[in-house]
C-alpha positions as CSV (number, residue, x, y, z in Angstrom):
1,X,-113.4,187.6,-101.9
2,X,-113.5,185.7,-98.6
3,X,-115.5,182.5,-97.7
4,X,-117.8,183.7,-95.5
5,X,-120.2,186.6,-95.3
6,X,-121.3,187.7,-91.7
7,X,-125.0,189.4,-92.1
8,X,-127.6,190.4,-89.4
9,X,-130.7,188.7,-89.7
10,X,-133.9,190.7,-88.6
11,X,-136.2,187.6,-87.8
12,X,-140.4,187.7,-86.3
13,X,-140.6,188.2,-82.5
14,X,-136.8,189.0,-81.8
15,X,-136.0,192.4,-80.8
16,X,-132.5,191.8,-81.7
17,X,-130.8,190.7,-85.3
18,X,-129.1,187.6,-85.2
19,X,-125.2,187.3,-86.6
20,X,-125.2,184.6,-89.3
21,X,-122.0,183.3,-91.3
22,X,-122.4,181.9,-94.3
23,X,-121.0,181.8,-98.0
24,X,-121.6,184.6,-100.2
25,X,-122.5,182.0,-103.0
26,X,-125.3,180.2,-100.5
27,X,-128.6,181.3,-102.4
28,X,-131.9,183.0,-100.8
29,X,-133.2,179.4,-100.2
30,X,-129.5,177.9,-98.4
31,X,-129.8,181.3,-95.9
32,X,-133.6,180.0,-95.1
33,X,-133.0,176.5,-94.6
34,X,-130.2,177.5,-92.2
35,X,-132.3,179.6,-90.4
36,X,-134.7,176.5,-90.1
37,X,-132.3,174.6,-88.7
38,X,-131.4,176.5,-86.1
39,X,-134.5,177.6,-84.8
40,X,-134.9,181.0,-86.2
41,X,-137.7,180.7,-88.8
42,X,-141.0,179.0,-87.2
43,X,-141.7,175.3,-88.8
44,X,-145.9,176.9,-89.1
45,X,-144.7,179.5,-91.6
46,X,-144.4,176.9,-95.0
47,X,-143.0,179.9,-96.9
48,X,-141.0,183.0,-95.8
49,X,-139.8,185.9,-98.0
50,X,-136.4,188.1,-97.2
51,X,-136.3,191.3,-97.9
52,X,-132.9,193.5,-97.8
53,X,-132.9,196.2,-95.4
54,X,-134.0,199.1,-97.5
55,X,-135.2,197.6,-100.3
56,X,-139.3,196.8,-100.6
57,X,-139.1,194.1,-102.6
58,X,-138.7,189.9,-101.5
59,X,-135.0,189.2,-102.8
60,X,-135.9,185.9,-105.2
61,X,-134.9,182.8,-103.6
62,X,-132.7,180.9,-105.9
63,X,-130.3,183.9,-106.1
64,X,-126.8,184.1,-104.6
65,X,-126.6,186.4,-100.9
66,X,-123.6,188.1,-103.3
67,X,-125.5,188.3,-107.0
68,X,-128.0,190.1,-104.2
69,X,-125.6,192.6,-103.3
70,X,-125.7,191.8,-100.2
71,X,-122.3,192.9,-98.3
72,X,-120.4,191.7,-95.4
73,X,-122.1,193.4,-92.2
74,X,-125.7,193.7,-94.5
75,X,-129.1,193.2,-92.7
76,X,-132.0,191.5,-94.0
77,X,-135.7,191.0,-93.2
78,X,-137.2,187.8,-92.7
79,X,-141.2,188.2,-93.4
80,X,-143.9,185.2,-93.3
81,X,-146.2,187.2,-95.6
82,X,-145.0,189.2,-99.1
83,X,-147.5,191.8,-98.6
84,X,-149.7,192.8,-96.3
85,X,-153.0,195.2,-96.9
86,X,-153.6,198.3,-94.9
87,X,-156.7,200.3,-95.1
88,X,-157.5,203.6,-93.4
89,X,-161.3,204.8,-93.2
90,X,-162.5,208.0,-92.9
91,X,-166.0,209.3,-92.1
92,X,-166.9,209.2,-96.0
93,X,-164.3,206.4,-97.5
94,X,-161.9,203.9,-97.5
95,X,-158.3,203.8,-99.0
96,X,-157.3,200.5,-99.0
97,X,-153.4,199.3,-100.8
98,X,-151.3,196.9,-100.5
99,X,-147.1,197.3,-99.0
100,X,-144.6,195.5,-98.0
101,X,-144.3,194.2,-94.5
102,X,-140.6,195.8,-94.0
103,X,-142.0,199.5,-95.3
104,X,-141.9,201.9,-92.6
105,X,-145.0,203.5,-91.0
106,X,-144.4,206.6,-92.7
107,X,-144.0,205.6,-95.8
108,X,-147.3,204.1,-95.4
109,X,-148.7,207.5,-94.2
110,X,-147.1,209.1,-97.3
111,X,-148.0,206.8,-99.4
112,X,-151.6,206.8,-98.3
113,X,-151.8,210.6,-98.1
114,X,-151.2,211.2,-101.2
């Protein structure tokens, strides 16, 4: 195994991912704090949630990067809200769910369609 585990990091308002090294043992929490202290992660959001790309659910934060499965070359999702609501109203109703902020558009649509 080696020391260090290069992932892309999907962060708020940056287009781009941002290449981060760090252990494979460094924990949910270790990944955020670095991101904090470079500048990545905004000191108004008091909690942030990361998601791995693909997956819909916030990886839990005292779990290892590796015990995540997450591989060498991996992208994750950093989100400042777990879940966010999304309602669509028609002339006669209102569907209204809750998803999570890395689920595509039209999974939403699908979702909601059906």
């Amino acid at each position: 195994m080696s020391n260090t585990l290069d992932i892309l990091v999907h962060v708020p308002r940056l287009s781009e991912a941002i290449l981060v090294t760090i252990a494979p043992d460094a924990t949910i929490i270790a990944l955020e704090e670095h991101l904090r202290a470079n500048g990545h992660v905004e000191a108004t959001f008091s909690e942030v949630f990361v998601f791995k790309e693909g997956v819909l659910v916030a990886l839990d934060r005292g779990v290892t990067l590796l015990d995540h499965g997450i591989a060498h070359g991996e992208h994750v999702h950093i989100h400042h809200r777990k879940e966010i609501a999304v309602s669509v109203h028609y002339m006669d109703g209102c569907i209204e769910r809750p998803f999570s902020p890395h689920e595509s558009v039209g999974n939403v649509d699908a979702a909601l369609r059906s």
